[in-house]
C-alpha positions in Angstrom: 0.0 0.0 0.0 1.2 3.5 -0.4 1.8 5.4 2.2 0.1 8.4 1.7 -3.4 9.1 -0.7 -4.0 12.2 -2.7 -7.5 12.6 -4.1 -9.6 15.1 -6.1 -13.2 14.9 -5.7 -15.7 16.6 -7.8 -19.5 16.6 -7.6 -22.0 18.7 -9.2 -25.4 18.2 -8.3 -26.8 21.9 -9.2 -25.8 23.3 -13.1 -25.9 26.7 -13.8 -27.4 26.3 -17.5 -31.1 25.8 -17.6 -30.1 23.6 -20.8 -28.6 20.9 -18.2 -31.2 19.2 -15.6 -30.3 19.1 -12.1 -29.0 15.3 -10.2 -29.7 14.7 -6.5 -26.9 12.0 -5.6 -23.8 13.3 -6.7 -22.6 14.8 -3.6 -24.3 11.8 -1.3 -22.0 10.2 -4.1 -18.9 12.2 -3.2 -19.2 12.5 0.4 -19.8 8.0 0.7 -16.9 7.8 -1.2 -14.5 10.6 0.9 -16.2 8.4 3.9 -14.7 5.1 2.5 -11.5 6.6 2.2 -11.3 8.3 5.5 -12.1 5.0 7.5 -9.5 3.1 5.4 -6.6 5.4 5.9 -5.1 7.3 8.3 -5.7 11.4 7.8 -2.3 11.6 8.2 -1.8 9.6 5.2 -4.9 11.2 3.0 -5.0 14.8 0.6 -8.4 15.2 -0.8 -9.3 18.4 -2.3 -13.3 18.3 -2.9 -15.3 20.8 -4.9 -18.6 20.9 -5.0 -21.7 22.6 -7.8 -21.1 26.0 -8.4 -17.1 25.7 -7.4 -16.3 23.1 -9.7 -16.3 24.8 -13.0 -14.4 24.1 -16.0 -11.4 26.6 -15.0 -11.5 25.5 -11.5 -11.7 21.4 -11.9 -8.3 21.7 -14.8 -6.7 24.2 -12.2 -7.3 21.9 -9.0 -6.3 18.9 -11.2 -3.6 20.4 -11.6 -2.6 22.1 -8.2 -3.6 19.3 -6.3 -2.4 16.7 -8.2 0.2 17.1 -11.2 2.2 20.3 -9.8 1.9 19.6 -5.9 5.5 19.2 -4.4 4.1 17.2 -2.1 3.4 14.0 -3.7 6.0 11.5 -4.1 6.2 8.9 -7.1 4.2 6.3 -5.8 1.8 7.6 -3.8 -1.6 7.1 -5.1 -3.4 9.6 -7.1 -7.7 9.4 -7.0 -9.6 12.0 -9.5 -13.2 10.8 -8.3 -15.8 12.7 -10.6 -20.2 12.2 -10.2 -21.8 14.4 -12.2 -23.3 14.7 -16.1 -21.3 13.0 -18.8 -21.9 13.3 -22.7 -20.5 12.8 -26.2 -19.9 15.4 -28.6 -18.3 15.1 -32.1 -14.4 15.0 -32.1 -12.0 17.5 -33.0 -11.0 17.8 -35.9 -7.9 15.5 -37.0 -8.9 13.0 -33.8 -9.2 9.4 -35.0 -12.2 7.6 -32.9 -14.5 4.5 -33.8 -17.5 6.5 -34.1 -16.1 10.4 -35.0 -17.2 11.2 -31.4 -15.5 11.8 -27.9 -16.6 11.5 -24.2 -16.3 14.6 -22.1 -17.2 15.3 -18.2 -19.5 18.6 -17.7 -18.5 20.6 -15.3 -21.1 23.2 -13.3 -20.8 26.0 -16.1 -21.2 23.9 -19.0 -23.4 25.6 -22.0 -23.1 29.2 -20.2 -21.5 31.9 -22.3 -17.2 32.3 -21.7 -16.2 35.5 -20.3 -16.3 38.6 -22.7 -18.0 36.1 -25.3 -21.6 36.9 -26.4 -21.2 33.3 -28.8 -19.0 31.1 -27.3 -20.5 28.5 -24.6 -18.1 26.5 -22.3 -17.7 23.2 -23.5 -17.3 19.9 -21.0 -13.4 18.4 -20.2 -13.2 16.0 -23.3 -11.2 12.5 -22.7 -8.3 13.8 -25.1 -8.0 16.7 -22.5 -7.9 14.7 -19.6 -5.6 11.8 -21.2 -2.7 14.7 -21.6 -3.3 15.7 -18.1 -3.4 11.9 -17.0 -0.3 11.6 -19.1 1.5 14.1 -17.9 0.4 13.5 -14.3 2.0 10.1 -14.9 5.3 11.3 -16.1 6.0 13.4 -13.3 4.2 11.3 -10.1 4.3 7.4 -11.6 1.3 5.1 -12.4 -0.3 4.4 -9.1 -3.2 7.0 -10.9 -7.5 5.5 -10.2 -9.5 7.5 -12.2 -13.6 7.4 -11.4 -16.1 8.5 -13.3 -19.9 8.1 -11.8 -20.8 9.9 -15.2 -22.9 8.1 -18.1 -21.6 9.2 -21.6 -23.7 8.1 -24.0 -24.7 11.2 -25.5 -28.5 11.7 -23.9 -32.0 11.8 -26.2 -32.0 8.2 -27.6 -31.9 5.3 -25.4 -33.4 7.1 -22.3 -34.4 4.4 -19.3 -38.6 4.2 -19.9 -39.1 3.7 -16.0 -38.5 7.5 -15.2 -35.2 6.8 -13.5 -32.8 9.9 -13.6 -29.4 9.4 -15.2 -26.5 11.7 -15.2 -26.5 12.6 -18.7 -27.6 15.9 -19.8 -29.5 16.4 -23.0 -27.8 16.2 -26.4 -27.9 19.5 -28.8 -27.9 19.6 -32.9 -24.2 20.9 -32.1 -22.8 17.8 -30.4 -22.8 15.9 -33.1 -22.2 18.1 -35.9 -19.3 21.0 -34.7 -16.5 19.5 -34.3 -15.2 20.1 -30.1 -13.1 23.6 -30.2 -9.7 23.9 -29.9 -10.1 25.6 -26.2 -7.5 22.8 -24.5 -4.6 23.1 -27.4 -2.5 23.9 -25.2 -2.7 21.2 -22.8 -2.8 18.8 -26.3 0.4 20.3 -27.7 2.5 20.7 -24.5 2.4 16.8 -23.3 3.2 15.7 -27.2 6.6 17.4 -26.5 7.2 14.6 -23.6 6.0 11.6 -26.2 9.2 9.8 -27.6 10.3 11.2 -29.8 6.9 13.2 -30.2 3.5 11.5 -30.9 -0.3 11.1 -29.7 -2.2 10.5 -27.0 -4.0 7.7 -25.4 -8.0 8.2 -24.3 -7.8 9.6 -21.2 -11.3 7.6 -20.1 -10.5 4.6 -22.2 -8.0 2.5 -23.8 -5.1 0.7 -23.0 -3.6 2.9 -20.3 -1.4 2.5 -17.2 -4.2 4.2 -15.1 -7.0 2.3 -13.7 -10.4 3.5 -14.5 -13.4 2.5 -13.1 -16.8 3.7 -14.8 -20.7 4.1 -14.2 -21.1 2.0 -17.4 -20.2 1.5 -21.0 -19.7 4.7 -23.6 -23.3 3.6 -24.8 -24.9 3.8 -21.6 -26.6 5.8 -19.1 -25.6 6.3 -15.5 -28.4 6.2 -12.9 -28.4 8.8 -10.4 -27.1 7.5 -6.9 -26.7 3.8 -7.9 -23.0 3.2 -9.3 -20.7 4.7 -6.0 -23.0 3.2 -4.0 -22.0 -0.2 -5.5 -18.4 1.0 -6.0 -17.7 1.4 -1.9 -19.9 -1.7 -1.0 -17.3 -3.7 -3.1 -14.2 -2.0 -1.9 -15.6 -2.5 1.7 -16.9 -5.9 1.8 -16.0 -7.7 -1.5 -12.3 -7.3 -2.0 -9.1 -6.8 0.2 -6.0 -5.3 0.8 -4.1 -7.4 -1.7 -6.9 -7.3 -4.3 -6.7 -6.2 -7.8 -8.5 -3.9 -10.3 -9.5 -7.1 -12.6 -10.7 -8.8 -8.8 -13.1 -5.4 -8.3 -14.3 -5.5 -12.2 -15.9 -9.2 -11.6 -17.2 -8.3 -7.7 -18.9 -5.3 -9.5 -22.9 -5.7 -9.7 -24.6 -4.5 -12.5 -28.1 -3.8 -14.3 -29.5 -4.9 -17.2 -29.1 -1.5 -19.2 -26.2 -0.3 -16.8 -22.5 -2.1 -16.9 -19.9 -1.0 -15.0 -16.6 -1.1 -16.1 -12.9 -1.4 -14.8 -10.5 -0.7 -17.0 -6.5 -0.6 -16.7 -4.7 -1.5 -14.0 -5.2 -4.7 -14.3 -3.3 -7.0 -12.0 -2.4 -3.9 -10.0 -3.5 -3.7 -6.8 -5.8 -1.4 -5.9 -4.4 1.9 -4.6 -1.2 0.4 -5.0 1.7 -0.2 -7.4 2.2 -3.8 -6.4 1.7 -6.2 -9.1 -0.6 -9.3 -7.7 1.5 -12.8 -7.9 -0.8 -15.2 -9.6 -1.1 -17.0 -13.2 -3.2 -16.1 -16.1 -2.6 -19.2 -17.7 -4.8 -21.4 -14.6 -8.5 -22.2 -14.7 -10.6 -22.6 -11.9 -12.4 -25.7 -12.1 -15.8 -26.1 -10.3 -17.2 -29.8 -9.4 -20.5 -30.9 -10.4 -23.1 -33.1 -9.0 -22.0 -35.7 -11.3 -18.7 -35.8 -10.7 -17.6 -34.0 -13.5 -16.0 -30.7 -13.5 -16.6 -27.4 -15.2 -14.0 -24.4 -16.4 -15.2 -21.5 -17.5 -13.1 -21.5 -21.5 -13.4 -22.7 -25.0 -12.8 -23.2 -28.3 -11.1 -19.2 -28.1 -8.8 -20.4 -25.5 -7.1 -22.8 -27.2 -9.6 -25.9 -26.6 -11.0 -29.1 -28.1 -11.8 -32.1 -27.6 -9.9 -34.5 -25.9 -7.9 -31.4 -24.2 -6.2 -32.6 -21.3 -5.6 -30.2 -17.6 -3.3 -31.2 -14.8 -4.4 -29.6 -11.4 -2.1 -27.8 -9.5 -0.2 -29.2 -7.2 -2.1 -32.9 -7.2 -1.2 -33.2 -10.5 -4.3 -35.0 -11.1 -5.6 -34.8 -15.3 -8.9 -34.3 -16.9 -9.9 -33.8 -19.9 -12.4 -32.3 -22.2 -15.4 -34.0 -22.8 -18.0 -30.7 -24.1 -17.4 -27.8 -25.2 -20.2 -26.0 -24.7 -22.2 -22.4 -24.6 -21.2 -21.2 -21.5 -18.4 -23.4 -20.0 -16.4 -26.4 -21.0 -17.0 -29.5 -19.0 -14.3 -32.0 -18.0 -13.8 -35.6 -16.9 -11.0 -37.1 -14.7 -8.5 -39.0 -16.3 -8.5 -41.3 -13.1 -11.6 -41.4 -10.8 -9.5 -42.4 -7.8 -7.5 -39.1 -8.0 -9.3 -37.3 -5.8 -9.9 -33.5 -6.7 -10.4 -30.8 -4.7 -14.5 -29.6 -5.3 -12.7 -26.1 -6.3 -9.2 -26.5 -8.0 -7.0 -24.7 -10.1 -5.7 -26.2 -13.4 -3.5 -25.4 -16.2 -4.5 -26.4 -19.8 -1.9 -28.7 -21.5 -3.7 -27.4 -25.0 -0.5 -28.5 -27.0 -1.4 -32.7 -26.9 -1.8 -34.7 -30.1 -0.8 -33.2 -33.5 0.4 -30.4 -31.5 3.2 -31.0 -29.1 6.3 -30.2 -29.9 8.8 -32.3 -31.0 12.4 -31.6 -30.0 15.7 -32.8 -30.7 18.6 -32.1 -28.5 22.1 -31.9 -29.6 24.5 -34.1 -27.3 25.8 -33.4 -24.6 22.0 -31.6 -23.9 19.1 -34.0 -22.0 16.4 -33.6 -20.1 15.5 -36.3 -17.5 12.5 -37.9 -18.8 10.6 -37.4 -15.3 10.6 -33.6 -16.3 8.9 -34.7 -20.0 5.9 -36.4 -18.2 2.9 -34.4 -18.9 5.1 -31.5 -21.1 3.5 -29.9 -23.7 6.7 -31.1 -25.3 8.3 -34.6 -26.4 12.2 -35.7 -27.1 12.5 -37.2 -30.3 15.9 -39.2 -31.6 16.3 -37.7 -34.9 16.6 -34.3 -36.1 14.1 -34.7 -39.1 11.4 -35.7 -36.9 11.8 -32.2 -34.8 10.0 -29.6 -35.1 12.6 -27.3 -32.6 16.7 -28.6 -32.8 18.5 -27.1 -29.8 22.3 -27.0 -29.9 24.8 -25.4 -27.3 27.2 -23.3 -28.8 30.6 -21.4 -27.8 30.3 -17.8 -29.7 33.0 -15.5 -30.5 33.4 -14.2 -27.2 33.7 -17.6 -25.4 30.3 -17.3 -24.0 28.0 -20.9 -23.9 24.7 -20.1 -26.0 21.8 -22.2 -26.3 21.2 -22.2 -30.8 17.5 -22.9 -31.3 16.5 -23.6 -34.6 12.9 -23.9 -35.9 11.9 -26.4 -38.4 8.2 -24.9 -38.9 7.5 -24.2 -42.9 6.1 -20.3 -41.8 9.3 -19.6 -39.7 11.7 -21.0 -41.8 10.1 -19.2 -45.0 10.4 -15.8 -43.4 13.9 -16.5 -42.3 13.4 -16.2 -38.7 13.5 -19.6 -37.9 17.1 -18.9 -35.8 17.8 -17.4 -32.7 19.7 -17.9 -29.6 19.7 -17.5 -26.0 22.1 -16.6 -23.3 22.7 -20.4 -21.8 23.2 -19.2 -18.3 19.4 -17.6 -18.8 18.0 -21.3 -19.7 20.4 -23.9 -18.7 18.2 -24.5 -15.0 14.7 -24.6 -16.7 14.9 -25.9 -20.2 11.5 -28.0 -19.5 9.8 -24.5 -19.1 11.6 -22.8 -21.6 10.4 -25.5 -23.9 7.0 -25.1 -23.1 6.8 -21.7 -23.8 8.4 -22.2 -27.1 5.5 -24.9 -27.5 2.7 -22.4 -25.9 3.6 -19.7 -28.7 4.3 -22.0 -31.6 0.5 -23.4 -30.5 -1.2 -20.3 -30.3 1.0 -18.2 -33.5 -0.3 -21.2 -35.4 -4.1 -22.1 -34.3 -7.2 -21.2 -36.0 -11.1 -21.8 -35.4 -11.6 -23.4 -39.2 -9.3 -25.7 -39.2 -7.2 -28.6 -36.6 -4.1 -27.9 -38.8 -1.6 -25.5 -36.9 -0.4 -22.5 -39.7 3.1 -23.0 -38.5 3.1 -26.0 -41.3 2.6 -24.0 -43.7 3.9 -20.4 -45.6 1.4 -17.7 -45.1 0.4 -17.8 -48.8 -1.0 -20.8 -48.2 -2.9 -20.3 -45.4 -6.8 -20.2 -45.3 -7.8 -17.5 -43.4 -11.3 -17.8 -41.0 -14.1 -17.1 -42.5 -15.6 -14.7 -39.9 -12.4 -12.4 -41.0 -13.4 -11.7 -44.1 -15.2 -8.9 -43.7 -13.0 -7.1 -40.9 -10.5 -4.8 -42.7 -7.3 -5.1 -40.9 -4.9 -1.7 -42.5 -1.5 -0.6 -41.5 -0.4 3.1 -41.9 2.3 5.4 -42.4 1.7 8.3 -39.7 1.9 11.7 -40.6 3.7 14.5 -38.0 2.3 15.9 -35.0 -0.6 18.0 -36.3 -0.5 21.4 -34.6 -3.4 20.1 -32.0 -0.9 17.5 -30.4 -2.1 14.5 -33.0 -1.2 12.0 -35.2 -3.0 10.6 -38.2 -2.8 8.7 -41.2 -0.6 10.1 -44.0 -2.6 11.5 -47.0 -3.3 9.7 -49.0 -4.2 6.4 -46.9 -2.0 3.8 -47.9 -2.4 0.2 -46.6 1.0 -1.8 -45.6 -0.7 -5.0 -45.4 -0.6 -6.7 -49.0 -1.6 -10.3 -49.0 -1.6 -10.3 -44.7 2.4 -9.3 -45.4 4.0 -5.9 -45.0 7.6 -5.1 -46.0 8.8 -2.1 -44.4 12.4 -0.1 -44.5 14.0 0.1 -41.0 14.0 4.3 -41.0 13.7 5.8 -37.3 11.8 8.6 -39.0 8.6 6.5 -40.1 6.2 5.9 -37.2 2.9 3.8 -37.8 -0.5 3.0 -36.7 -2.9 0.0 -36.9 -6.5 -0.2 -37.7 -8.9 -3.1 -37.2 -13.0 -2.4 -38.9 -15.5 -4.4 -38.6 -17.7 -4.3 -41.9 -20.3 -7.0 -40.9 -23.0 -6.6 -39.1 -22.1 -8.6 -36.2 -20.8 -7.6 -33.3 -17.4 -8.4 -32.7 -14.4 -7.7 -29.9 -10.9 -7.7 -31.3 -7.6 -9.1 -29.6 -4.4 -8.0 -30.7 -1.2 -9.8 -30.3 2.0 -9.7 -31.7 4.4 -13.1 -31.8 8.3 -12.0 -31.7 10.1 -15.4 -32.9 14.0 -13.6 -31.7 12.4 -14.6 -28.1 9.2 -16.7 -28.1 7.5 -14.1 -26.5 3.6 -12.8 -27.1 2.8 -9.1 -26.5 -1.1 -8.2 -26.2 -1.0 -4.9 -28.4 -5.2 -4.8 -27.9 -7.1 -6.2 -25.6 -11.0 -4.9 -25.4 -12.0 -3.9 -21.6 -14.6 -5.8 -19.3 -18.1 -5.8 -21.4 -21.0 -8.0 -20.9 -21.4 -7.6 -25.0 -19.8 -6.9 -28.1 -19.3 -3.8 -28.5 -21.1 -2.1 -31.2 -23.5 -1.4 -32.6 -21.2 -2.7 -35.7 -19.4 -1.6 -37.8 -16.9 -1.1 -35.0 -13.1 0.3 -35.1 -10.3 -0.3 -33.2 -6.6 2.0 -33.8 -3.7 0.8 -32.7 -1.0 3.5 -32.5 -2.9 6.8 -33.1 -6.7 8.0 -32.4 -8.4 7.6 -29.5 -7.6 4.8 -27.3 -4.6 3.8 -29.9 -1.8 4.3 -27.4 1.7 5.7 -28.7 3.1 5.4 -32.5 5.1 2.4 -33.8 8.5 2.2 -34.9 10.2 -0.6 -36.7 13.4 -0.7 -36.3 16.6 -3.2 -37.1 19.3 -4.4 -34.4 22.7 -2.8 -35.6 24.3 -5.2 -37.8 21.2 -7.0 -38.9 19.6 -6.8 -42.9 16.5 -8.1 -42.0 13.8 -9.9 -39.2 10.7 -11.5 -38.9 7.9 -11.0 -36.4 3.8 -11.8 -36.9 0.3 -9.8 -36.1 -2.3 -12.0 -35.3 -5.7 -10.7 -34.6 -8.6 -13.0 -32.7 -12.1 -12.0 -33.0 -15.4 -13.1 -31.4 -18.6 -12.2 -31.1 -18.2 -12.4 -27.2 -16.2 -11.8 -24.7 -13.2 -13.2 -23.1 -10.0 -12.6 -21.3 -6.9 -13.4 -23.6 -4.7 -12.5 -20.9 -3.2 -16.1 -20.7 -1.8 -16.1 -24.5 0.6 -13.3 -23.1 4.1 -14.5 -22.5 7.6 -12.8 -21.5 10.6 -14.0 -23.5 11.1 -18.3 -23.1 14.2 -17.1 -21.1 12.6 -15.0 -18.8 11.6 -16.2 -15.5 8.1 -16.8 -14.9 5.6 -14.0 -14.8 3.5 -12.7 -11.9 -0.1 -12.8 -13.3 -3.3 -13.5 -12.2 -6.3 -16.1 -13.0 -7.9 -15.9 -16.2 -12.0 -15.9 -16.3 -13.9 -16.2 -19.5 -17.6 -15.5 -20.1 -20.0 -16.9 -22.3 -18.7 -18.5 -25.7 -19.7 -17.7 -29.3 -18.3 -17.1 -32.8 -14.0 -16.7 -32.9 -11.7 -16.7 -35.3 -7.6 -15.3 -36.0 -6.5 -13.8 -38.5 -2.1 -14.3 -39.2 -0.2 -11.7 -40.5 3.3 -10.4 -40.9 5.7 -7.6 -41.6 9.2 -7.5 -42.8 11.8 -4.6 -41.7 14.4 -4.4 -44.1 17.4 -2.2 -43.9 18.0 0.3 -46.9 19.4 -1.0 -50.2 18.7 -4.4 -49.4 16.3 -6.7 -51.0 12.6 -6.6 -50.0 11.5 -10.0 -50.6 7.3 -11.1 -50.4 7.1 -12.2 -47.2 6.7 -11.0 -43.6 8.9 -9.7 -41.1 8.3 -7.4 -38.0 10.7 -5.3 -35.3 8.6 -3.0 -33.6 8.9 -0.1 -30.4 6.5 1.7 -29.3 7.1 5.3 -28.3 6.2 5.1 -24.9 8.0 5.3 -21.3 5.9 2.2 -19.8 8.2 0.2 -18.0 5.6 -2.8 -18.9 5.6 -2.5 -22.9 9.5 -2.5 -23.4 10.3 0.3 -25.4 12.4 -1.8 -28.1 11.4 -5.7 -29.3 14.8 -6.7 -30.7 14.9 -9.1 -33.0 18.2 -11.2 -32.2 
C-alpha cells in the first residue's frame, strides 16, 4: 500500500445552465466515497481536495487537477493519485484531426457547461473531453508514476435516444444539434500540444477515459450507456468494503462489481495492479478454476477461443491429477477425470496442457543436452531421436566471445520461409529450466499457429498458403504510415491512406523517422471484440497490443473500429526498427475475433528465457463465434532486397516500464 493518498473529488449536483437538468446523488456520491477513504486510511496519510456545484467549474476542476495533483510538491512517485468525478457526462463530435470509432468523444461537464465564456456573447463553455484529460493523465503520470484511479460516476452516451422508460434519472444531460455536428473547439490546445513534446520522440495521445492505459479506470457504465443517479458509488464502496481486500486487484473489483440490465460498470486498466497500490498481484493467467459438479464432472469457464478441443487434457495444480475435455459447450467447458481415484479438490486450479496430439512439440537435443524424462511427463513437449522428426533442434554453442549459447532452430514451414526460424539464448538464462523454456516455445508455436476453421496449426505452412477464418473476411485489418504531429498535439494517417498489409504481409524499410498505426473495422454486421497480439520469434514471447475492456457484450452497434498507434484509445506510434548489424527480421500480427467476450490475458508471454511472470487467474464468459487472423511484416534495412514475405521489429514510443520500449529481434 502506499503510504500516503491524494484525491480530487468533484461533484455537481446543481448546473448553472437551464439547458442541463439538475442530479440529487452526486454529492451523497462524493461525500460515501470521501467516507470510505477516510475509514481506510489514516488522515495523516490522506489529501483530498473536494469541490462541490457552483465551485467546480471548467477553470477551477483543470486548475485543482492540476494544483492538487500534477504540480503539488508534495506528492512522491508512488503515492496514489484518485480523480473521483459524479456528475453529467456526454459525447460530442471529435475535434478535428482526432481518429475515434465512431467520430465522437466523451467529455465530463463541469457546473458552467453551456453558459457563455467571459467577454463572449457566442461562445459557450464546452465539458473536459477524454483527449484533455488523457494529456493531463499523461503528464500526471510522467511526473508522479502510475499508481493513478480515475472514477467517473458519469454516463456518456450522448442523452436523447436510449433514455431508461421507467422514469429513473441518469447523469447525462441532454444532447444539442451541435454535439454531433461542430466539431469540439480547440479551447484545450494547449494542454494537447505541451504533453506531445514529452512523447518519444513526439506522438499522440492515449484516451484519457479509455483505452489501453497505465491508469485504472473505473466507470458508471459503458460509452453507450446511461448512468443512474445514486446507484454506481453506492456499488463501487460496498465492493471495496466488503467484497475485496488489501491485496486485491482492479481485474478482482471488475468481476465483484454488480450491475443492471441496461447499466455495466466497467474497470478498465490497472489490471493486475492492486488497488491503490503499485504492487503487481502474484498469480497465473494461464490457470483455470475448475468447479465440481453433482455428477462428478468438472466445469472451467473456457473454450474453443482459448485454445480448446476435444480431448484437451488439464493437470491440477499441485495434485497433478488430469482431466480432460469432454463438451465444449455455450457457456463453459466440462471436463472428466483421467483417473476417478485421483481425488480432486470440489474447487481446484488447473492449467490447460492445450498443446497434446498433433500439437506438441517435437524436439531434438544436440549431445551433450538432456532432459531427464521425469521432467517430460505431462510437457506440452516430447524428445524425439532424430533431427528430421523435430519440429525445434536445440544446440549449445561457444560464440565469439567464449560465451555458452543455447542455438534454437525452428523447423516450422512459416518460420523458416520468413527467415526467422534462428535465434539464440544466453545459456546461463535457460540452462536450469529448459523443460519451461520449452514449453513456452511450445505455448507460442500453439497459439502463432491455431485457428477456429481448421485442426491444422499454420506454422506447417507459408502464409500464402494459409486459409484465413471465415468470420475475418469482412474485418479490414490496414496498417499506416503516420503523418507529424498536427498542430493540435495529433497524429494521423498520411494523405493519402496507404495500406501496408498486402496479401496479410507488410515489407517495411527500417527508418527511425517513419512511425505507424494499426486499424482493425469491422464491416459485418455482427458484433465483434478484437484481440491484438504480436508473436516475436527472436524470443518466443507474445505481447497483447489490444485487448478490449470488461463488457457483458460486443461492443457495437457494428461496424466497430479499433486503432492501434494513433486516435483515440490507440496508445503511442510504432517504430520498426533493425538491431545494428542485422539486414532483415521477422515478427507476426495475429488478430482473434469473437462475437463475445473473453479474457486473452493467458496467451501473453515474456521472452522463453525469462523467469516466470506474476499474473493472475484468467475468467472467461459466455462463448460464441471466434476466429484469427495471421499476419506479418518484414523490416528491411535500406538497399537491401525486400522479398514477399513478412517480417516485423517493432517499439513503441512510450516510457511504460511494462511494454518494453524496443522488441529486438536477435
Amino acid at each position: 500500500m502506499s503510504d500516503r493518498i491524494f484525491a480530487l473529488i468533484v461533484a455537481i449536483d446543481k448546473y448553472q445552465s437551464d439547458e442541463i437538468h439538475d442530479l440529487h446523488q452526486c454529492l451523497n456520491d462524493a461525500t460515501l466515497f470521501s467516507t470510505y477513504l477516510l475509514k481506510r486510511f489514516s488522515k495523516p496519510q490522506l489529501h483530498i481536495r473536494s469541490i462541490y456545484n457552483e465551485a467546480a467549474t471548467r477553470r477551477a476542476i483543470l486548475s485543482e487537477f492540476r494544483s492538487h495533483l500534477i504540480d503539488n510538491t508534495d506528492v512522491n512517485t508512488g503515492d496514489a493519485l484518485i480523480f473521483y468525478f459524479a456528475g453529467h457526462g456526454c459525447r460530442v463530435k471529435a475535434p478535428v484531426g482526432w481518429s475515434t470509432r465512431d467520430g465522437e468523444i466523451e467529455t465530463i461537464c463541469p457546473y458552467d457547461e453551456l453558459t457563455l465564456v467571459d467577454g463572449s456573447q457566442y461562445d459557450m463553455v464546452p465539458g473536459i473531453p477524454d483527449l484533455t484529460i488523457a494529456s493531463l493523465l499523461h503528464e500526471l503520470t510522467r511526473k508522479k508514476g502510475e499508481n493513478i484511479t480515475v472514477i467517473l460516476d458519469s454516463c456518456h452516451s450522448g442523452g436523447g435516444t436510449r433514455r431508461p422508460k421507467d422514469g429513473t434519472l441518469i447523469r447525462c444531460r441532454e444532447s444539442r444539434a451541435s454535439d454531433r455536428k461542430v466539431p469540439f473547439p480547440d479551447i484545450d490546445r494547449d494542454i494537447w500540444t505541451h504533453e506531445a513534446a514529452f512523447m518519444k520522440p513526439t506522438g499522440n495521445k492515449e484516451s484519457g477515459f479509455r483505452g489501453n492505459n497505465p491508469h485504472a479506470l473505473l466507470a458508471a457504465c459503458r460509452d453507450d450507456e446511461f448512468a443512474a443517479d445514486g446507484y454506481f458509488t453506492n456499488q463501487l464502496v460496498e465492493c471495496l468494503r466488503h467484497k475485496v481486500t488489501a491485496e486485491s486487484t482492479y481485474a478482482d473489483l471488475a468481476t465483484a462489481l454488480s450491475f443492471k440490465p441496461d447499466q455495466h460498470p466497467q474497470c478498465e486498466g490497472g489490471g493486475d495492479r492492486i488497488i491503490f497500490d503499485t504492487r503487481i498481484a502474484s498469480q497465473d493467467h494461464k490457470t483455470f478454476t475448475l468447479t465440481k459438479q453433482e455428477d462428478g464432472k468438472y466445469s472451467v469457464k473456457a473454450w474453443a477461443i482459448h485454445g480448446l478441443r476435444r480431448g484437451t487434457r488439464f493437470r491440477v495444480i499441485d495434485s497433478g491429477a488430469l482431466l480432460f475435455v469432454e463438451h465444449i459447450g455455450k457457456i463453459s467447458s466440462i471436463l472428466l477425470p483421467q483417473i476417478a481415484s485421483i481425488a480432486i479438490p470440489d474447487v481446484a486450479v488447473a492449467v490447460a496442457l492445450l498443446n497434446d496430439g498433433n500439437a506438441i512439440l517435437k524436439v531434438f537435443l544436440h549431445q551433450p543436452l538432456s532432459i531427464p524424462s521425469e521432467q517430460v511427463k505431462d510437457s506440452s513437449f516430447i524428445i524425439v531421436t532424430l533431427p528430421g522428426d523435430a519440429d525445434l533442434i536445440l544446440t549449445r554453442v561457444t560464440d565469439a566471445e567464449g560465451k555458452h549459447r543455447l542455438h534454437v532452430e525452428s523447423t516450422d514451414v512459416l518460420l523458416r520461409s520468413n527467415m526467422c526460424h534462428v535465434t539464440h539464448f544466453a545459456w546461463s538464462d535457460v540452462c536450469n529450466s529448459l523443460p519451461r523454456f520449452l514449453d513456452r516455445i511450445s505455448h507460442f508455436r500453439y497459439h502463432l499457429g491455431r485457428h477456429r476453421d481448421s485442426d491444422d496449426l499454420d506454422t506447417d505452412l507459408e502464409l500464402s498458403h494459409q486459409t484465413m477464418d471465415a468470420i475475418l473476411d469482412h474485418v479490414a485489418i490496414d496498417m499506416f504510415r503516420l503523418g507529424p504531429v498536427t498542430s493540435r498535439g495529433f497524429r494521423e494517417p498520411e494523405i493519402p491512406e496507404k495500406n501496408l498489409i498486402y496479401d496479410r504481409a507488410a515489407n517495411l524499410l527500417s527508418d527511425d523517422a517513419f512511425k505507424y498505426g494499426i486499424r482493425l473495422k469491422n464491416t459485418t454486421a455482427v458484433n465483434l471484440f478484437f484481440y491484438f497480439f504480436y508473436f516475436d520469434p527472436a524470443d518466443y514471447s507474445i505481447q497483447s497490443w489490444y485487448l478490449p475492456p470488461h463488457h457483458q457484450k460486443a461492443p457495437g452497434p457494428a461496424p466497430e473500429t479499433v486503432t492501434v498507434g494513433y486516435g483515440a484509445g490507440g496508445g503511442y506510434p510504432i517504430q520498426f526498427r533493425l538491431e545494428e548489424g542485422k539486414n532483415r527480421d521477422t515478427g507476426f500480427l495475429k488478430v482473434f475475433v469473437s462475437t463475445k467476450y473473453v479474457d486473452m490475458r493467458h496467451m501473453e508471454q515474456e521472452s522463453a528465457g525469462e523467469a516466470p511472470q506474476r499474473l493472475t487467474v484468467v475468467k472467461g464468459l459466455e462463448t460464441g463465434i471466434w476466429g484469427a487472423w495471421l499476419g506479418a511484416v518484414t523490416v528491411t534495412a535500406p538497399g537491401n532486397f525486400l522479398p514477399h514475405v513478412s517480417a516485423l521489429q517493432i517499439m513503441f514510443l512510450s516510457s511504460d516500464k511494462r511494454r518494453p520500449p524496443l522488441w529486438r529481434l536477435l
